[in-house]
LOKENU-366912 format. One record per residue: chain; x, y negated, z negated of N, C-alpha, C in turn. Coordinates in steps of 0.2 Angstrom, whole numbers, plus 5000, padded with zeros to 4 digits. Layout:
! LOKENU-366912
koltor:A	n.px:X	n.py:Y	n.pz:Z	ca.px:X	ca.py:Y	ca.pz:Z	c.px:X	c.py:Y	c.pz:Z .
...
! end
This chain:
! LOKENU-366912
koltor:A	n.px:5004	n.py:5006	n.pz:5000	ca.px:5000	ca.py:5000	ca.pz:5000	c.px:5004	c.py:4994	c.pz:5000 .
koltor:A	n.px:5003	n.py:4988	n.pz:5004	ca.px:5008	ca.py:4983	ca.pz:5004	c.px:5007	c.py:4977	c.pz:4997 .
koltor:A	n.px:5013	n.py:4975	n.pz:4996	ca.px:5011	ca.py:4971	ca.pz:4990	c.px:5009	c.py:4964	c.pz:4992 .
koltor:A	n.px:5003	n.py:4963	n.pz:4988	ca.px:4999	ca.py:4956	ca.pz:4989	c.px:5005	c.py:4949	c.pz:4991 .
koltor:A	n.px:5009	n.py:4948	n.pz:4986	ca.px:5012	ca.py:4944	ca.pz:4985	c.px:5017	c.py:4944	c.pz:4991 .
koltor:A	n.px:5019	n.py:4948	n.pz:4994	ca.px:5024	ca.py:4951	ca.pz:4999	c.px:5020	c.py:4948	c.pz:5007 .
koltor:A	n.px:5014	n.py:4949	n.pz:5006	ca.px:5009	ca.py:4947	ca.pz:5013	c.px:5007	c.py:4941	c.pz:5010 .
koltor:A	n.px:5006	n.py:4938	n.pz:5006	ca.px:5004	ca.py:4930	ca.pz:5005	c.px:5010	c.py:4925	c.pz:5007 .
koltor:A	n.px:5019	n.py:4929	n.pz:5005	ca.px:5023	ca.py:4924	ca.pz:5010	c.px:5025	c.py:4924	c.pz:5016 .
koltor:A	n.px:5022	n.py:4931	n.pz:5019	ca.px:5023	ca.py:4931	ca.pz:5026	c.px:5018	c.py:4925	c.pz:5029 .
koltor:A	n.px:5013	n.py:4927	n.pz:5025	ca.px:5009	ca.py:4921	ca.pz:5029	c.px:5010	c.py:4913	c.pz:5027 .
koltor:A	n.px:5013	n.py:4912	n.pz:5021	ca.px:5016	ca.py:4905	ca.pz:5020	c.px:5023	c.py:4903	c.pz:5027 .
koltor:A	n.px:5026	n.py:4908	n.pz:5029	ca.px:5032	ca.py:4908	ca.pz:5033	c.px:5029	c.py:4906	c.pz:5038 .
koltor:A	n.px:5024	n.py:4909	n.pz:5041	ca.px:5020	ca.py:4909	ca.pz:5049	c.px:5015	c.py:4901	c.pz:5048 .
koltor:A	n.px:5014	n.py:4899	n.pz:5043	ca.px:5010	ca.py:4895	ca.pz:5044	c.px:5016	c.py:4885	c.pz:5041 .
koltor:A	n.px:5020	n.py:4886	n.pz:5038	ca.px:5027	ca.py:4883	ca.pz:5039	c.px:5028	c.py:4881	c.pz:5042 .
koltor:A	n.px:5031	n.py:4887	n.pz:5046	ca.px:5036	ca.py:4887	ca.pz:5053	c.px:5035	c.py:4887	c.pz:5059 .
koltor:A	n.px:5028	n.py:4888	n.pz:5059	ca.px:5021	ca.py:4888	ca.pz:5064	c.px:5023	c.py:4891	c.pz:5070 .
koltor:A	n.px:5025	n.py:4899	n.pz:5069	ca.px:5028	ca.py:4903	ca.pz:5070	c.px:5019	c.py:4906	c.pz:5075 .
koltor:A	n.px:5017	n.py:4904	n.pz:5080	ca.px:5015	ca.py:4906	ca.pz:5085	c.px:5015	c.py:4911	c.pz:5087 .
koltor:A	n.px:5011	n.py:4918	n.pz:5087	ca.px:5010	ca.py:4923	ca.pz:5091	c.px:5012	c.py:4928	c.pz:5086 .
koltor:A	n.px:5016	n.py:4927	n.pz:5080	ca.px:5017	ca.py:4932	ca.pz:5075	c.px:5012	c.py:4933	c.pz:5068 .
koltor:A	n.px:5013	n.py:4939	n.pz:5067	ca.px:5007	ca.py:4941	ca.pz:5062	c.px:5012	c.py:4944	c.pz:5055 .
koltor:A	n.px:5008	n.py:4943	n.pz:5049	ca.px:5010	ca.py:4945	ca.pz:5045	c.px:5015	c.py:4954	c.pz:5046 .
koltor:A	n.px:5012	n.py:4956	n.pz:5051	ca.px:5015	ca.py:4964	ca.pz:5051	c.px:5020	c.py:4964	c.pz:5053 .
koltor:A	n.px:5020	n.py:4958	n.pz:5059	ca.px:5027	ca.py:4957	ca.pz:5062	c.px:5033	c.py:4957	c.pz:5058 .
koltor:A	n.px:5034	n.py:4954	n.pz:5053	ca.px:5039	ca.py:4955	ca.pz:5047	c.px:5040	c.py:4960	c.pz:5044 .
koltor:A	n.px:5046	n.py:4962	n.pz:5044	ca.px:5047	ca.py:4969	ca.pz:5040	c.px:5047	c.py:4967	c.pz:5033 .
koltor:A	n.px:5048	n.py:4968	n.pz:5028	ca.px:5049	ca.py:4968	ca.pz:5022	c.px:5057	c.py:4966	c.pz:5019 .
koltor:A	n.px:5060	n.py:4972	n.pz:5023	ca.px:5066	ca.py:4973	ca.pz:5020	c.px:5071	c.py:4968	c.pz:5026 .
koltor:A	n.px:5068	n.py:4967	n.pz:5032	ca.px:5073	ca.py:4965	ca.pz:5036	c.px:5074	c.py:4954	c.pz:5033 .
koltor:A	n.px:5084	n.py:4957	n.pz:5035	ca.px:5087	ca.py:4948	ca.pz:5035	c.px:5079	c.py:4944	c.pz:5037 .
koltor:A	n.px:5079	n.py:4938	n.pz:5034	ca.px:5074	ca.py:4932	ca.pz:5035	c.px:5078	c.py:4927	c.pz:5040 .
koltor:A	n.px:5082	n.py:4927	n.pz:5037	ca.px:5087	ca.py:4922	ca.pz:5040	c.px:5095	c.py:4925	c.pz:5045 .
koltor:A	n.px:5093	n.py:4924	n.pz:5053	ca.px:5097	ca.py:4927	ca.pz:5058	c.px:5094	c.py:4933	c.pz:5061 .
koltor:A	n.px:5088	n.py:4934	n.pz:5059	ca.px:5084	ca.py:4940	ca.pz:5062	c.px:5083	c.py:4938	c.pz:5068 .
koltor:A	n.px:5084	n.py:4942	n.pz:5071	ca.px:5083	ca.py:4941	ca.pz:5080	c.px:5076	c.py:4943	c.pz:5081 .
koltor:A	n.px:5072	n.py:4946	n.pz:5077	ca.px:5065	ca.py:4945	ca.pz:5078	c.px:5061	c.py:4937	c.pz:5076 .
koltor:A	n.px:5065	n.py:4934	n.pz:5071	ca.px:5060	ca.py:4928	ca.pz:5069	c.px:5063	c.py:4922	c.pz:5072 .
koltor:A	n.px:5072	n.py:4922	n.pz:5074	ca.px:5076	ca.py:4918	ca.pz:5076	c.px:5075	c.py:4912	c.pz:5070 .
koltor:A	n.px:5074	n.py:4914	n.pz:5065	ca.px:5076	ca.py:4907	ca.pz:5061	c.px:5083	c.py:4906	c.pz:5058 .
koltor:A	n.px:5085	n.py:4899	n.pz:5058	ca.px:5089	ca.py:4894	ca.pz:5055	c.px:5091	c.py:4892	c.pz:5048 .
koltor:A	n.px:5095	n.py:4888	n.pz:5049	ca.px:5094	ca.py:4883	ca.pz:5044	c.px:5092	c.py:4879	c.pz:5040 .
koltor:A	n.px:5090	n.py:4873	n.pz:5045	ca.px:5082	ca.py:4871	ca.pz:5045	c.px:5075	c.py:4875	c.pz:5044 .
koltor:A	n.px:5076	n.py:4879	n.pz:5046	ca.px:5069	ca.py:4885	ca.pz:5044	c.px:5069	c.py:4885	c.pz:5038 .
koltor:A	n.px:5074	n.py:4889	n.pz:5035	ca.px:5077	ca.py:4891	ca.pz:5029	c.px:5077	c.py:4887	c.pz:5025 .
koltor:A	n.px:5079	n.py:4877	n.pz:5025	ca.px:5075	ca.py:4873	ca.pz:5021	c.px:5067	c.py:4872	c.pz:5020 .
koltor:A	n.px:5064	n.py:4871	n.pz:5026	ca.px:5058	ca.py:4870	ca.pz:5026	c.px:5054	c.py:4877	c.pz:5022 .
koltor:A	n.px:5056	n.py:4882	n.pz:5021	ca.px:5054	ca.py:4889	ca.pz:5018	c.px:5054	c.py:4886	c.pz:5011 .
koltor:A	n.px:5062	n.py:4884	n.pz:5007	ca.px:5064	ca.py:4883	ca.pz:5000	c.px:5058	c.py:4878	c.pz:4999 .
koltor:A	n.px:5057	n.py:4873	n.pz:5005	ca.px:5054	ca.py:4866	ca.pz:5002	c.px:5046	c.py:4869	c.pz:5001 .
koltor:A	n.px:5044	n.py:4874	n.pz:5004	ca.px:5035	ca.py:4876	ca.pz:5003	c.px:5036	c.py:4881	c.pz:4997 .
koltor:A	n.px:5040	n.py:4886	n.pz:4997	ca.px:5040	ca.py:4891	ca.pz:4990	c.px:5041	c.py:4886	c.pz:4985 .
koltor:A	n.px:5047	n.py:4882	n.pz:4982	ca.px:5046	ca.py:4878	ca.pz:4978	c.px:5040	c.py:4876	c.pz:4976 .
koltor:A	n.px:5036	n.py:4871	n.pz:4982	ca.px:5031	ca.py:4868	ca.pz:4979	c.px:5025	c.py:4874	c.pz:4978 .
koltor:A	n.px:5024	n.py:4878	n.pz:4983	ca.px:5020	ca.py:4883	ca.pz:4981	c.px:5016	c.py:4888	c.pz:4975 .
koltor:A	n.px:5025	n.py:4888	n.pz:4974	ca.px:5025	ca.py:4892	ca.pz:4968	c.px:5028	c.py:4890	c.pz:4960 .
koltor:A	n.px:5029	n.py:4882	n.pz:4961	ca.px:5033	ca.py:4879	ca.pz:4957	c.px:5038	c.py:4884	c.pz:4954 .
koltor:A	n.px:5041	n.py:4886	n.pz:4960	ca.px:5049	ca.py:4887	ca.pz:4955	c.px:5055	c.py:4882	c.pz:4959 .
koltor:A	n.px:5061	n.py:4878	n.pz:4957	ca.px:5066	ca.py:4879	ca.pz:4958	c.px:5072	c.py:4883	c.pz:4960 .
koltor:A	n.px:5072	n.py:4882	n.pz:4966	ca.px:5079	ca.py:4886	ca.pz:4971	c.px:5084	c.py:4882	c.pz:4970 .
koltor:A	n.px:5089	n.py:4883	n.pz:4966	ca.px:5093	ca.py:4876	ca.pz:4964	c.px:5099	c.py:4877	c.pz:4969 .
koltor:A	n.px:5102	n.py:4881	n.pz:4973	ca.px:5107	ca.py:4879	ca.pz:4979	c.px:5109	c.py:4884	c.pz:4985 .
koltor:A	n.px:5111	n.py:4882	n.pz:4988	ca.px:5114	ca.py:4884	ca.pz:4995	c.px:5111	c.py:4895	c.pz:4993 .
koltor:A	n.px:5117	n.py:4895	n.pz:4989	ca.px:5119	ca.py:4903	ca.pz:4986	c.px:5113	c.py:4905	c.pz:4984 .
koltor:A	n.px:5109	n.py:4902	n.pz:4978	ca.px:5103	ca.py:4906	ca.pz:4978	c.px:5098	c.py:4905	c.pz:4984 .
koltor:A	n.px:5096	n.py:4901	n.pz:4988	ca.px:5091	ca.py:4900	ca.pz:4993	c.px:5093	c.py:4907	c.pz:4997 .
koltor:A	n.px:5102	n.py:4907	n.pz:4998	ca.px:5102	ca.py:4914	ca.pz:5005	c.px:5101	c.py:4920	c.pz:5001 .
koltor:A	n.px:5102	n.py:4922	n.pz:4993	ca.px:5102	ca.py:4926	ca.pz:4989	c.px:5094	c.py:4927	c.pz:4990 .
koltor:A	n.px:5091	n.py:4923	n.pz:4990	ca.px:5081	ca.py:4921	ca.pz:4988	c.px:5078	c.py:4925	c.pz:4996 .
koltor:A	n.px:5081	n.py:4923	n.pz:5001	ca.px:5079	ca.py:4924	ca.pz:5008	c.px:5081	c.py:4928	c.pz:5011 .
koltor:A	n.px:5085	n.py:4933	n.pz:5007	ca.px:5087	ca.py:4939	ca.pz:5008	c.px:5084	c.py:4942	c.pz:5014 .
koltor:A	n.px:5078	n.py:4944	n.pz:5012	ca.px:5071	ca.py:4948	ca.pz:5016	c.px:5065	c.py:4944	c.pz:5010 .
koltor:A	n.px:5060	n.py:4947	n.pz:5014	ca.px:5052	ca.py:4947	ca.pz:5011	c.px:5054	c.py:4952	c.pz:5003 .
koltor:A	n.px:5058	n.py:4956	n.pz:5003	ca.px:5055	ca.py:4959	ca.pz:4995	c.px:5060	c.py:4956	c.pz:4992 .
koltor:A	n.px:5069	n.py:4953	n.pz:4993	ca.px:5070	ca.py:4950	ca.pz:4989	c.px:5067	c.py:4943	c.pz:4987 .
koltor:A	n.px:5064	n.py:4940	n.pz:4991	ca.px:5059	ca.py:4934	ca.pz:4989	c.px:5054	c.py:4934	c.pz:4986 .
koltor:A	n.px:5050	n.py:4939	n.pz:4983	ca.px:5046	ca.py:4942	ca.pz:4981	c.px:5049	c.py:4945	c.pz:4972 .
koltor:A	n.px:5054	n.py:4945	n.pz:4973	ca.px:5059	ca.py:4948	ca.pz:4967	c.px:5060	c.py:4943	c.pz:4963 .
koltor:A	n.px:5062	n.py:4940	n.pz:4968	ca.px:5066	ca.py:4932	ca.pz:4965	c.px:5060	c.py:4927	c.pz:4961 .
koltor:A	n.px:5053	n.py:4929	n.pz:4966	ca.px:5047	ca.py:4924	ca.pz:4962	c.px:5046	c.py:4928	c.pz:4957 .
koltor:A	n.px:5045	n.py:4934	n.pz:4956	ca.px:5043	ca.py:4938	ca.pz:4951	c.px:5047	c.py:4935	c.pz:4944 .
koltor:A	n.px:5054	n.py:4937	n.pz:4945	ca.px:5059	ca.py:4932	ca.pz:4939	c.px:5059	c.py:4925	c.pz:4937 .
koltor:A	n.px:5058	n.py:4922	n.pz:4942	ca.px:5058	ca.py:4916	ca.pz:4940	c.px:5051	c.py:4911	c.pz:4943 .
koltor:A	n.px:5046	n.py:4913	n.pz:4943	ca.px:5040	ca.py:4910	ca.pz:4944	c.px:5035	c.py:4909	c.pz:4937 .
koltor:A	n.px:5031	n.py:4904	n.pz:4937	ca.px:5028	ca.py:4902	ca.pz:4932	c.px:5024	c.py:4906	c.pz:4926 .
koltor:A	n.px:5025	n.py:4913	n.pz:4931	ca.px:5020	ca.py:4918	ca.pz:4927	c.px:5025	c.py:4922	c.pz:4923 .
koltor:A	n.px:5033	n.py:4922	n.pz:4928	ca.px:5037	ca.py:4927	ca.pz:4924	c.px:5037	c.py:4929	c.pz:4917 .
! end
């Protein structure tokens, strides 16, 4: 069964990024976020992500090394909200 939280940020990515023609299933879970040759995202992507999950989920991404640790893939991002998210 897919994890709720795991499908709520695919669709914060897709709606973001405004990643046209892509579906939530289209991401893998486990695959890179960042340099995926399926999503082709950046740099710029990759801030525009930090700046919506911050605000989304009121957590603090505090630099460069945790962002690419955080964007890992979909489940480490999901990891990282779990630890450090308001509900933690």
């Amino acid at each position: 069964m897919a994890d709720p939280l795991n499908l709520e940020l695919k669709n914060l990515f897709i709606a973001t990024l405004k990643l046209h023609g892509v579906a939530p299933d289209d991401i893998p879970d486990d695959e890179p976020l960042i340099g995926s040759p399926r999503l082709g995202l950046d740099s710029i992507d990759a801030l525009e992500l930090v700046l919506a999950i911050e605000k989304r989920y009121s957590v603090k991404i505090g630099n460069s090394e945790e962002s690419r640790a955080a964007l890992a893939s979909v489940n480490t991002l999901t990891e990282f909200l779990r630890k450090r998210g308001p509900t933690a």
